[in-house]
VMD Tcl script that builds the backbone (N, CA, C; Angstrom):
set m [mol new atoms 459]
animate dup $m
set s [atomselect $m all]
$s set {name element resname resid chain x y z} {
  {N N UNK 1 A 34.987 9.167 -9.241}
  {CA C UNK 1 A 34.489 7.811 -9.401}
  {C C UNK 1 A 33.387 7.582 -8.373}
  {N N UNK 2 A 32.422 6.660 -8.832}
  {CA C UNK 2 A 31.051 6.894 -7.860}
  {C C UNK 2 A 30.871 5.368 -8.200}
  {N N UNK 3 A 30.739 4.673 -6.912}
  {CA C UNK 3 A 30.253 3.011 -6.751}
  {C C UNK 3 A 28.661 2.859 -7.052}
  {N N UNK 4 A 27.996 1.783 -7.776}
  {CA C UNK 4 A 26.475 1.492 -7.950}
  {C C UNK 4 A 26.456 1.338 -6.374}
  {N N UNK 5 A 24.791 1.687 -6.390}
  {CA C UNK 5 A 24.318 1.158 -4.899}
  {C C UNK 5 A 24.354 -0.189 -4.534}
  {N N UNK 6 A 24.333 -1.223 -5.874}
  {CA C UNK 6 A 24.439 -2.392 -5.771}
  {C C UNK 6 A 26.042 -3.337 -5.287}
  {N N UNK 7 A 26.913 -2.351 -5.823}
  {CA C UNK 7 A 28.209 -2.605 -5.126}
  {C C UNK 7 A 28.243 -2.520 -3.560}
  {N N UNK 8 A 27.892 -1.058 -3.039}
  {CA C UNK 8 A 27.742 -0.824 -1.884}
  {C C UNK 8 A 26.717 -1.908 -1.066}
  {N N UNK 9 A 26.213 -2.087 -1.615}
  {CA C UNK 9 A 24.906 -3.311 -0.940}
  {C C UNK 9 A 25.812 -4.615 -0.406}
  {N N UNK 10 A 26.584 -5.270 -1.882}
  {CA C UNK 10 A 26.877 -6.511 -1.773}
  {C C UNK 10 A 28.243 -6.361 -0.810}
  {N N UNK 11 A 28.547 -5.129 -0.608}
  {CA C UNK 11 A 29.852 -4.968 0.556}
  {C C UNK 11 A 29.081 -4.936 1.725}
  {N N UNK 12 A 28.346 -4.463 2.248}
  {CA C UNK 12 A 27.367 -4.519 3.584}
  {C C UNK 12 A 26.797 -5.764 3.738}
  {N N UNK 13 A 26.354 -6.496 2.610}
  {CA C UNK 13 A 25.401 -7.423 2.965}
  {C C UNK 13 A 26.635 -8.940 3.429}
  {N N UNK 14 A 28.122 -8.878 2.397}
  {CA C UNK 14 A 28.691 -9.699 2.775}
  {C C UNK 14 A 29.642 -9.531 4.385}
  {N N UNK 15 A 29.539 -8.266 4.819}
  {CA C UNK 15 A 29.849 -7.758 6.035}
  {C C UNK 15 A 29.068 -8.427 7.197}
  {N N UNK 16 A 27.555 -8.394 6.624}
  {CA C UNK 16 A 26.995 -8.875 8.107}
  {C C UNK 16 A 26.598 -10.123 7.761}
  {N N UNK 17 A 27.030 -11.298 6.102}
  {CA C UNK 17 A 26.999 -12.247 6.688}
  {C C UNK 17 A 28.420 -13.024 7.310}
  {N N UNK 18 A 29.572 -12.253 7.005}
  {CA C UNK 18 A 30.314 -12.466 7.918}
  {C C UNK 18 A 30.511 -12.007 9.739}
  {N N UNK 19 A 29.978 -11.280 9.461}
  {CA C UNK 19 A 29.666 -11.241 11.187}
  {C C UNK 19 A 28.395 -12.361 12.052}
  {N N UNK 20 A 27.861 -12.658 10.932}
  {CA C UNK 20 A 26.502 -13.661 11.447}
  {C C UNK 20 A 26.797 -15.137 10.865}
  {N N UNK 21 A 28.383 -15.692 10.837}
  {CA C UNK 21 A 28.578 -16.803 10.126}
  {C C UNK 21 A 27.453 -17.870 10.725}
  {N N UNK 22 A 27.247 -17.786 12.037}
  {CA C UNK 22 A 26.545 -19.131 12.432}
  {C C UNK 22 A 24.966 -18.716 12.037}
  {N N UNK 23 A 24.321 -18.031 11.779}
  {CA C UNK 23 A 22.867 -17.642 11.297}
  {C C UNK 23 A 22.498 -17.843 10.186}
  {N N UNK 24 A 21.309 -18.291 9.954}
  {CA C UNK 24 A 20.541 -18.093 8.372}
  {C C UNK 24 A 20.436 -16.849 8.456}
  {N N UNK 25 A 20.607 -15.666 7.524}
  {CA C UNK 25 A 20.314 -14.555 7.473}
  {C C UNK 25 A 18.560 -14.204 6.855}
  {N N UNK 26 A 17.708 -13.431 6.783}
  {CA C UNK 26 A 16.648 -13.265 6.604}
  {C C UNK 26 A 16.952 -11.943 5.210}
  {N N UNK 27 A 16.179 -11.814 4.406}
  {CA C UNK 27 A 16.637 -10.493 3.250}
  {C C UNK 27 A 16.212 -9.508 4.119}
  {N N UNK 28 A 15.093 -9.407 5.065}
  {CA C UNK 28 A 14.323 -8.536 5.396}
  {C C UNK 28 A 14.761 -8.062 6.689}
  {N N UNK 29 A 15.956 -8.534 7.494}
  {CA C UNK 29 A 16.896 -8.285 8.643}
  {C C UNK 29 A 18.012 -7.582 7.952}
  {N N UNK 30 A 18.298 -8.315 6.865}
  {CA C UNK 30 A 19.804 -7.614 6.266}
  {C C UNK 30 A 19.073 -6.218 5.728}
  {N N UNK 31 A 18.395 -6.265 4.994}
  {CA C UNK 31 A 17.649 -4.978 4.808}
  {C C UNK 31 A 17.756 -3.649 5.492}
  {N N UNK 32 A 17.224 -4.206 6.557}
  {CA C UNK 32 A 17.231 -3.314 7.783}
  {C C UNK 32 A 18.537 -2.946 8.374}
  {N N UNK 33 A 19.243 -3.558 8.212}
  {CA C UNK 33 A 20.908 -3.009 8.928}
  {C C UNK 33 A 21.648 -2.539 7.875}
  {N N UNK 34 A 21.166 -2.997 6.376}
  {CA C UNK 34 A 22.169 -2.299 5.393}
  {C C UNK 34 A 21.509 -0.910 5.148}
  {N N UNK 35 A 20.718 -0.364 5.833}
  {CA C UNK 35 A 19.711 0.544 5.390}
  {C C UNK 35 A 19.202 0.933 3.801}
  {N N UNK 36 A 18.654 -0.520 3.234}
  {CA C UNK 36 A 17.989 -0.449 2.204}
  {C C UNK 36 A 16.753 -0.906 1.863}
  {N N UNK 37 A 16.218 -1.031 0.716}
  {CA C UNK 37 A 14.812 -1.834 0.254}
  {C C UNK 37 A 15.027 -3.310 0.710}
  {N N UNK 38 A 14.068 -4.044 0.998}
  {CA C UNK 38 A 13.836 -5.256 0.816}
  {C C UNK 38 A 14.456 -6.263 -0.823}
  {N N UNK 39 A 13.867 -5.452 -1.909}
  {CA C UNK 39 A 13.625 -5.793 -2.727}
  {C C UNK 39 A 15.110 -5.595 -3.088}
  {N N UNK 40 A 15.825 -4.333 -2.849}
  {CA C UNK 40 A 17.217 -3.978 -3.170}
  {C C UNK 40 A 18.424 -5.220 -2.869}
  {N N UNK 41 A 18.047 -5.303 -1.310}
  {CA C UNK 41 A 19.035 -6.250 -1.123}
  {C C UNK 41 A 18.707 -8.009 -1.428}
  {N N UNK 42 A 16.988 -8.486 -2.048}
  {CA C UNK 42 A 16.833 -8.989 -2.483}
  {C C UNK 42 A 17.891 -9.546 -3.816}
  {N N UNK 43 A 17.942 -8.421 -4.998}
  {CA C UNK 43 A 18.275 -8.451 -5.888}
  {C C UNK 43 A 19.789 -9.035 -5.811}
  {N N UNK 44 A 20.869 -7.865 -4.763}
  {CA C UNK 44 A 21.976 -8.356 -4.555}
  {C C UNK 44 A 22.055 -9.523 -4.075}
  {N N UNK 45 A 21.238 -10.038 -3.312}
  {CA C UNK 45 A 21.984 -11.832 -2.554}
  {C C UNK 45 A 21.686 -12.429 -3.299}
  {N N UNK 46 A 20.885 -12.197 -4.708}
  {CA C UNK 46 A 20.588 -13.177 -6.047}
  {C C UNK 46 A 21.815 -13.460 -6.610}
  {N N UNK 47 A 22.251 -12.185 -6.790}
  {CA C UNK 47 A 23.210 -12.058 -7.980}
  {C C UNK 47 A 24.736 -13.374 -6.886}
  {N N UNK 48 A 24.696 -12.074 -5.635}
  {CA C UNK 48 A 25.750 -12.766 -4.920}
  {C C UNK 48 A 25.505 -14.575 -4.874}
  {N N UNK 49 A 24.533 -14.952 -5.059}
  {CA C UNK 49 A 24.339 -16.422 -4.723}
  {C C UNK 49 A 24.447 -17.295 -6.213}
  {N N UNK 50 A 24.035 -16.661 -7.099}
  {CA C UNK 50 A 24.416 -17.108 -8.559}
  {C C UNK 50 A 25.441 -17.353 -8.973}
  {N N UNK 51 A 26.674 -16.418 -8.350}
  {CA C UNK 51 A 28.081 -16.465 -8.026}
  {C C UNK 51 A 28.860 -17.194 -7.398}
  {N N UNK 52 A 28.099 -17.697 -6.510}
  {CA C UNK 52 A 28.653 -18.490 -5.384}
  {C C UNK 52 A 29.105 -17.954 -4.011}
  {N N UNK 53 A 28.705 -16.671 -3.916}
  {CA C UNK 53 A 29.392 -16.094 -2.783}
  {C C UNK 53 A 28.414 -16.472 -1.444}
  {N N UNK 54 A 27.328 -16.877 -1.341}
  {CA C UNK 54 A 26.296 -16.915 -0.734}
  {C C UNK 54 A 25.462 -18.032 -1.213}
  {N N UNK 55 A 25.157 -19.127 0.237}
  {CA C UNK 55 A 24.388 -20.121 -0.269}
  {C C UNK 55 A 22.911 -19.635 0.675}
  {N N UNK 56 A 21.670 -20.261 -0.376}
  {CA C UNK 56 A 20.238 -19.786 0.019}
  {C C UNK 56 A 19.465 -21.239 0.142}
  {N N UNK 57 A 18.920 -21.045 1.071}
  {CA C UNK 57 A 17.673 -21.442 1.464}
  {C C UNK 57 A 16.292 -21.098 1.297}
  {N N UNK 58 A 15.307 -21.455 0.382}
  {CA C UNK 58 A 13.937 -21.224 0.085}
  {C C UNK 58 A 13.175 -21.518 1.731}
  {N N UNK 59 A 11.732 -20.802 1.906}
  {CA C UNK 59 A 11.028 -21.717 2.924}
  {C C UNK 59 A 10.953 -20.646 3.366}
  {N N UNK 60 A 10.142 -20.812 4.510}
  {CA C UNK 60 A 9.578 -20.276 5.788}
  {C C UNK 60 A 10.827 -20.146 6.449}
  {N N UNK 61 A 11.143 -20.938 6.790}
  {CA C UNK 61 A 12.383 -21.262 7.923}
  {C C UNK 61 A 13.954 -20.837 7.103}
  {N N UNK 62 A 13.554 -20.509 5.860}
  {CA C UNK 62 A 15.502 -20.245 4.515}
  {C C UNK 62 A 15.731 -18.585 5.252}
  {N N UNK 63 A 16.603 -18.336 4.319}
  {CA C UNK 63 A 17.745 -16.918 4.760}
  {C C UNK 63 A 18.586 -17.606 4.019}
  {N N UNK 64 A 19.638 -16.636 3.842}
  {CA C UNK 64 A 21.547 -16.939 3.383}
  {C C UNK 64 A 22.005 -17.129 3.961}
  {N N UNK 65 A 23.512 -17.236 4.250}
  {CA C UNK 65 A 24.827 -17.029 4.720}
  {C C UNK 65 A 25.852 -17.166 3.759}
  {N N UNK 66 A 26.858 -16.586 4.264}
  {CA C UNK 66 A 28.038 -17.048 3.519}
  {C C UNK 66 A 28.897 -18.483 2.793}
  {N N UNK 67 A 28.464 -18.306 1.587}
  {CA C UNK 67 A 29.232 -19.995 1.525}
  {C C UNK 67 A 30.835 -20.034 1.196}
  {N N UNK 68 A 31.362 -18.885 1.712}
  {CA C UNK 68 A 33.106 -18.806 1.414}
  {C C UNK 68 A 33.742 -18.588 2.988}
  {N N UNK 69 A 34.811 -18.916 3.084}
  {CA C UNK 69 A 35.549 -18.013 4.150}
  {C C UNK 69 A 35.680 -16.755 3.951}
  {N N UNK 70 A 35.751 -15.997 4.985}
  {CA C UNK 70 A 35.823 -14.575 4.646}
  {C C UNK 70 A 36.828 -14.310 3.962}
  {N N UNK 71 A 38.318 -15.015 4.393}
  {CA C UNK 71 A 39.428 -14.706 4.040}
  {C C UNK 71 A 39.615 -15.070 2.147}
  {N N UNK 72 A 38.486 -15.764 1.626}
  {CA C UNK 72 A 38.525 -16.354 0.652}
  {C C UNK 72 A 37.366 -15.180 -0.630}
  {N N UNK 73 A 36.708 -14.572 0.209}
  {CA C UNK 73 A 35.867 -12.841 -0.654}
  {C C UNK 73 A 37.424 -11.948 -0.919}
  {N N UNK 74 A 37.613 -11.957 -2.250}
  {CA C UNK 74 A 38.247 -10.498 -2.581}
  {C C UNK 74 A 37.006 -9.383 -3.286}
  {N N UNK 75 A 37.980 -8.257 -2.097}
  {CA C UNK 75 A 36.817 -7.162 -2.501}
  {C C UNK 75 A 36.759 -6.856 -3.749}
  {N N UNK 76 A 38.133 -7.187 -4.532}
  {CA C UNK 76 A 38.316 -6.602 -6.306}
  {C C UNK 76 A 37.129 -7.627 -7.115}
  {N N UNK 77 A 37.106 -8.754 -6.698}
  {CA C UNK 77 A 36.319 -10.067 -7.411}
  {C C UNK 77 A 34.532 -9.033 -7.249}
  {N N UNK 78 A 34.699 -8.584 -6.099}
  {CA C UNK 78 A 32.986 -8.275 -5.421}
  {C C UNK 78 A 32.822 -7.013 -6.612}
  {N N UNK 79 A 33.687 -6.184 -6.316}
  {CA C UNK 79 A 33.530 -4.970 -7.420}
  {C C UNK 79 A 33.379 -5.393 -8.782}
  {N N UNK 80 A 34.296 -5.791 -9.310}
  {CA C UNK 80 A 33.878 -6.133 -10.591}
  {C C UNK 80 A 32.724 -6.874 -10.867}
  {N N UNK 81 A 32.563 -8.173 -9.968}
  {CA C UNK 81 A 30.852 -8.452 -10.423}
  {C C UNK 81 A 29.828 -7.149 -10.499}
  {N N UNK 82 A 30.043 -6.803 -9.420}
  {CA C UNK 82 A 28.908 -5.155 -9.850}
  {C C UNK 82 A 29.157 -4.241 -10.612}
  {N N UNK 83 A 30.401 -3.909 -10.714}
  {CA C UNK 83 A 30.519 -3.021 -11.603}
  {C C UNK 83 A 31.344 -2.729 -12.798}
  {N N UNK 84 A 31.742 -4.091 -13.572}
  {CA C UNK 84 A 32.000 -4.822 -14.642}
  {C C UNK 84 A 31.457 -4.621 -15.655}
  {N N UNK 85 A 29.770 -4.451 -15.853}
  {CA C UNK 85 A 28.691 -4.369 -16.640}
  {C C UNK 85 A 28.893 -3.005 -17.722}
  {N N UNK 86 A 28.926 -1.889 -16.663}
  {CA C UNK 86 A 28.635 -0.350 -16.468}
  {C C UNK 86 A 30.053 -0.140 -16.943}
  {N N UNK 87 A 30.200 0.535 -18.122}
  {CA C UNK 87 A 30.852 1.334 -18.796}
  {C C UNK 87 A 31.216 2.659 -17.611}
  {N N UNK 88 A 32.881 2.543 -17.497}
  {CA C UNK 88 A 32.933 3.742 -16.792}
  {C C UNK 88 A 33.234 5.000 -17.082}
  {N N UNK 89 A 32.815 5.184 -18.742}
  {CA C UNK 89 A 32.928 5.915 -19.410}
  {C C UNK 89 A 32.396 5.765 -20.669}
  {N N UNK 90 A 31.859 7.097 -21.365}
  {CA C UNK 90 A 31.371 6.526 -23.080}
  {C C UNK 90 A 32.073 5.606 -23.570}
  {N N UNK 91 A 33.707 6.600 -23.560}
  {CA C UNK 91 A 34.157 5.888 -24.559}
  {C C UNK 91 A 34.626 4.156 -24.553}
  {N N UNK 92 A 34.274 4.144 -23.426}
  {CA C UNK 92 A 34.477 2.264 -22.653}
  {C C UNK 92 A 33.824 1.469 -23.102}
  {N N UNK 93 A 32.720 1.540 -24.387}
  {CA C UNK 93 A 31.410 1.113 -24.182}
  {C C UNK 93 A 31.572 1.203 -26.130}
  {N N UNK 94 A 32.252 0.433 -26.644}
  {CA C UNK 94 A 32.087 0.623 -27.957}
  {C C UNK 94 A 31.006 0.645 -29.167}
  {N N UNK 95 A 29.541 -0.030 -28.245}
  {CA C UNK 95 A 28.113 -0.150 -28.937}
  {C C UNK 95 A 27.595 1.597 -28.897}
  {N N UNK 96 A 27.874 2.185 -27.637}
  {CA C UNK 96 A 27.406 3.464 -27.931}
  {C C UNK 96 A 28.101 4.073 -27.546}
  {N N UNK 97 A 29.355 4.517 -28.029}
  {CA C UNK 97 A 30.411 5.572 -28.431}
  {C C UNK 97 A 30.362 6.566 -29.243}
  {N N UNK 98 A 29.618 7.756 -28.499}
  {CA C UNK 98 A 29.843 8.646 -29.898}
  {C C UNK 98 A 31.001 9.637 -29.524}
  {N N UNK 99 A 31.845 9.581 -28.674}
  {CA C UNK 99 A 33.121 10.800 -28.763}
  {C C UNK 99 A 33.261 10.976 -30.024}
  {N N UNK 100 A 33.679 12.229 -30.164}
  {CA C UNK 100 A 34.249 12.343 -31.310}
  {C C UNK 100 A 36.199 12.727 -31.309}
  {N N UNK 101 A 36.437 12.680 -30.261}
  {CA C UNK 101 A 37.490 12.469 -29.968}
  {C C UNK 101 A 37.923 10.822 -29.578}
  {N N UNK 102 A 37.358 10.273 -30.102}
  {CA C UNK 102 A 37.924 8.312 -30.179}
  {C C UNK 102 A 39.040 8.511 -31.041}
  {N N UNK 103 A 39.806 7.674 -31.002}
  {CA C UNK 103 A 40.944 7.403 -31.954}
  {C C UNK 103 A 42.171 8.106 -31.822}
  {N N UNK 104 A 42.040 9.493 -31.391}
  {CA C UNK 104 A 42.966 10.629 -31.173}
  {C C UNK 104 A 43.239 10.701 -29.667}
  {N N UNK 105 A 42.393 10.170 -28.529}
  {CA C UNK 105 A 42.127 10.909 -27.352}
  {C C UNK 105 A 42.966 10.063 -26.540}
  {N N UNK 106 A 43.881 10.481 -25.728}
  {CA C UNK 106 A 44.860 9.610 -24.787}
  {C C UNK 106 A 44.072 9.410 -23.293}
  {N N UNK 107 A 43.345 10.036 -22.754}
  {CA C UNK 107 A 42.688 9.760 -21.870}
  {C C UNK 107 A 42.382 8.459 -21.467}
  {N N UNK 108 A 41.625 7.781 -22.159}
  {CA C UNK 108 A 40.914 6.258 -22.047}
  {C C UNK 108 A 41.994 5.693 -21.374}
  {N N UNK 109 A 43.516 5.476 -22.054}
  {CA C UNK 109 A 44.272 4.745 -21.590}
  {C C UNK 109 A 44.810 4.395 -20.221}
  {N N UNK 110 A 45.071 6.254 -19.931}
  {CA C UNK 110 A 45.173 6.780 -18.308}
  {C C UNK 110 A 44.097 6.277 -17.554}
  {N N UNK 111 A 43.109 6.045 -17.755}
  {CA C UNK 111 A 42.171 6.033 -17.159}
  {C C UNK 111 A 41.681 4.254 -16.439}
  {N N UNK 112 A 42.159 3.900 -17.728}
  {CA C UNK 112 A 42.112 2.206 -17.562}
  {C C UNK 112 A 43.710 1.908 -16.743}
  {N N UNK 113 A 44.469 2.560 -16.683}
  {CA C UNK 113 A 45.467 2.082 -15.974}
  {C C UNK 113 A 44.994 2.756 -14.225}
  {N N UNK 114 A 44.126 3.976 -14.087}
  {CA C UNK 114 A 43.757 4.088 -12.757}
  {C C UNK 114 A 42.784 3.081 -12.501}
  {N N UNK 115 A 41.801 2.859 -13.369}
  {CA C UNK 115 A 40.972 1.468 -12.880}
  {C C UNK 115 A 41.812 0.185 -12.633}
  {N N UNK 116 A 42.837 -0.177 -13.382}
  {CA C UNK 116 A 43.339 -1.233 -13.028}
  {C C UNK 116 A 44.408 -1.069 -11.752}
  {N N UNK 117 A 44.972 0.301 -11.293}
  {CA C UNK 117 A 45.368 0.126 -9.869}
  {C C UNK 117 A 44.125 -0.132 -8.674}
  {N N UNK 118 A 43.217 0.921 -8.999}
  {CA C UNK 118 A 41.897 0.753 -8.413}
  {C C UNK 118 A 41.780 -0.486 -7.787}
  {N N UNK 119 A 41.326 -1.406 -8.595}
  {CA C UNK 119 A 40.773 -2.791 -8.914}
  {C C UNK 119 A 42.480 -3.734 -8.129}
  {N N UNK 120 A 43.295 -3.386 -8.068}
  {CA C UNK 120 A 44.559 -4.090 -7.992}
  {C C UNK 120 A 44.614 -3.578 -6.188}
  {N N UNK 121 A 43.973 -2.735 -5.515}
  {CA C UNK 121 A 44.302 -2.563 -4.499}
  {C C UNK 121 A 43.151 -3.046 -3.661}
  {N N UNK 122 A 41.936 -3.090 -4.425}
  {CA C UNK 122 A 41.031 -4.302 -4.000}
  {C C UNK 122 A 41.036 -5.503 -3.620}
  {N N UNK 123 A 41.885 -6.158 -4.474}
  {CA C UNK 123 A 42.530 -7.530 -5.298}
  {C C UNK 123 A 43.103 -8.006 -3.531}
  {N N UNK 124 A 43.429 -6.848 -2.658}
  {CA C UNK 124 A 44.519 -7.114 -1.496}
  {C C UNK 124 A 43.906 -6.843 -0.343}
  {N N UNK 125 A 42.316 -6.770 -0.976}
  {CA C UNK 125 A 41.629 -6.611 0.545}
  {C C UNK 125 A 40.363 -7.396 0.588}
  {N N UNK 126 A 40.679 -8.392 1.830}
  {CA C UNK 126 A 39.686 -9.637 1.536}
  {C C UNK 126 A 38.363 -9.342 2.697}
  {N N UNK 127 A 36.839 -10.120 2.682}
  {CA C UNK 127 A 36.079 -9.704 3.791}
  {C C UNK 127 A 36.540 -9.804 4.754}
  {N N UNK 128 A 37.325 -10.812 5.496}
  {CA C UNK 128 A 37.917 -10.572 6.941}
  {C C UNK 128 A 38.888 -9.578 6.977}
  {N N UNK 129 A 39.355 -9.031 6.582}
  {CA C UNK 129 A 40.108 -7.780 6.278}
  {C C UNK 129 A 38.783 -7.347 7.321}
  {N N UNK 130 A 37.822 -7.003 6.120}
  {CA C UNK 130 A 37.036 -5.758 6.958}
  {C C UNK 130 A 36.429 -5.724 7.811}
  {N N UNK 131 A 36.626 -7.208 8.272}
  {CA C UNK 131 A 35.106 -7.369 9.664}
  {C C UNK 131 A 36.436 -8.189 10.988}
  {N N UNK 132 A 37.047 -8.473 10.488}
  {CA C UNK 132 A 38.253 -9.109 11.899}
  {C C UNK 132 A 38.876 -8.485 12.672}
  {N N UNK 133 A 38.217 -8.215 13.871}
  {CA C UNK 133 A 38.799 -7.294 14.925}
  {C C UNK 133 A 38.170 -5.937 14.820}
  {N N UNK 134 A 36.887 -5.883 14.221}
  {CA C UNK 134 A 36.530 -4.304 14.168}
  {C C UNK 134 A 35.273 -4.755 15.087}
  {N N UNK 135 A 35.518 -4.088 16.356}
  {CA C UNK 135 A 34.611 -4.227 16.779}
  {C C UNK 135 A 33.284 -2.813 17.153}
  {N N UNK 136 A 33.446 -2.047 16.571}
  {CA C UNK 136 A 32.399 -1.178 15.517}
  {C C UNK 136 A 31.415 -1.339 15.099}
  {N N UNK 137 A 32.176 -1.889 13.510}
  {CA C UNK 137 A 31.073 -3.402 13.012}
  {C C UNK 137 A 30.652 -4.124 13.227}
  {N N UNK 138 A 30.957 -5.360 14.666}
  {CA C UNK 138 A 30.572 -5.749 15.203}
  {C C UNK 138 A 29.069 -4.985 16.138}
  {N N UNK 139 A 28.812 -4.548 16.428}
  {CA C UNK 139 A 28.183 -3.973 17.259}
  {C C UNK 139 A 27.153 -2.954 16.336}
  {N N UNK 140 A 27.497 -2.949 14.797}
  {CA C UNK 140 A 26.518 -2.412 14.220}
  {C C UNK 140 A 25.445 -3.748 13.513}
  {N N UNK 141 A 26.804 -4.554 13.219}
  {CA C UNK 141 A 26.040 -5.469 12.160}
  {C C UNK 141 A 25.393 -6.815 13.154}
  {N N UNK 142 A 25.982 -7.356 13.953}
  {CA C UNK 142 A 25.760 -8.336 14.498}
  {C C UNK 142 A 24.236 -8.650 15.034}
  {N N UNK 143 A 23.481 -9.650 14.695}
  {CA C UNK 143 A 22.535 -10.352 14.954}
  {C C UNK 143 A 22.419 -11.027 16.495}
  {N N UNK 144 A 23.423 -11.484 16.481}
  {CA C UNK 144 A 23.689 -12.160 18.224}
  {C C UNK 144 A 23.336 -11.234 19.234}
  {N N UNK 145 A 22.815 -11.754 20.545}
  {CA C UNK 145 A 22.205 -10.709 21.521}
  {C C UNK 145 A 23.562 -9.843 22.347}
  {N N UNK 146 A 24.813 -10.651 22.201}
  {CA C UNK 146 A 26.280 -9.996 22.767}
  {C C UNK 146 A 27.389 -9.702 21.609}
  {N N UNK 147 A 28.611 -9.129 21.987}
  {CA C UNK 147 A 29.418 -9.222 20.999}
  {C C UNK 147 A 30.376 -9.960 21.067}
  {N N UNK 148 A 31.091 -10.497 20.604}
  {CA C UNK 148 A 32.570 -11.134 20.733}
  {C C UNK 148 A 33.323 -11.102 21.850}
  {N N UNK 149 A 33.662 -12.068 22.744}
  {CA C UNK 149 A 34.186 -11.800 23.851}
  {C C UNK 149 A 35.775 -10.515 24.166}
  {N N UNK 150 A 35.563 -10.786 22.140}
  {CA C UNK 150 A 36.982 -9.919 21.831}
  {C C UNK 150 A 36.561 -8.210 21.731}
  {N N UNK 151 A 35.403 -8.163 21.605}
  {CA C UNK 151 A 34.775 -6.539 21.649}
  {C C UNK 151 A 34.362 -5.780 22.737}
  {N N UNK 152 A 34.179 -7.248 24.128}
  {CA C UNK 152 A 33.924 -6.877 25.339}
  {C C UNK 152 A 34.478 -5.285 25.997}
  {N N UNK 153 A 33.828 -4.917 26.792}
  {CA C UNK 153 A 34.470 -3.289 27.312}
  {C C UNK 153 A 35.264 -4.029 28.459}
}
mol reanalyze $m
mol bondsrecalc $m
mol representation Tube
mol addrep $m
């Protein structure tokens, strides 16, 4: 199983706007720490903000942030917006299905029951999960000139 880059994006990008709750975020800062395009992580804080996961500001002076509690992002909700679309398989995708093993083939079934544990062990891991008390992440993602008095050496 292989995640879109766009999944991976909207997990980084909601990482450091939970580490930067008090900041407008900039696309072109998050960019730079998620190590991607401009335009890439453009695309994701669209989608993420269309959603509601992220409120935006137009302007000179706009950026994002988070408009949820962290504790309130499930990572299963984040995945499936990205990767919901995308057939994770031909035969998933009934407009262009050509197996010729459809109808006979037990696979699909197995397969949708590993996506739905997949997706079910997501379901149990929220953004503060991944950013509360890691102070790692802290110190990769963070915008602020110090870290958390809780990351202190």
């Amino acid at each position: 199983m292989r995640l879109t880059i766009r999944t991976n994006l909207a997990a980084r990008i909601l990482m450091v706007c939970a580490e930067n709750p008090e900041l407008l975020l900039k696309t072109a800062e998050v960019a730079a720490l998620c190590n991607c395009s401009t335009n890439h992580a453009a695309h994701v804080v669209q989608r993420l903000q269309a959603e509601g996961y992220v409120s935006t500001l137009r302007g000179r002076s706009g950026g994002f942030s988070l408009s949820r509690r962290a504790e309130d992002v499930s990572m299963g909700d984040i995945f499936r917006l990205f990767e919901a679309d995308i057939p994770f398989a031909e035969c998933f995708d009934e407009a262009s299905n050509t197996c010729p093993l459809r109808g006979s083939c037990r696979l699909q079934r197995y397969i949708e029951r590993a996506l739905d544990a997949f997706y079910h062990e997501l379901d149990l891991v929220t953004l503060r999960d991944l950013v509360q008390g890691n102070c790692g992440l802290s110190a990769l993602l963070t915008l602020r000139p110090e870290l958390p008095a809780s990351c202190a050496p």
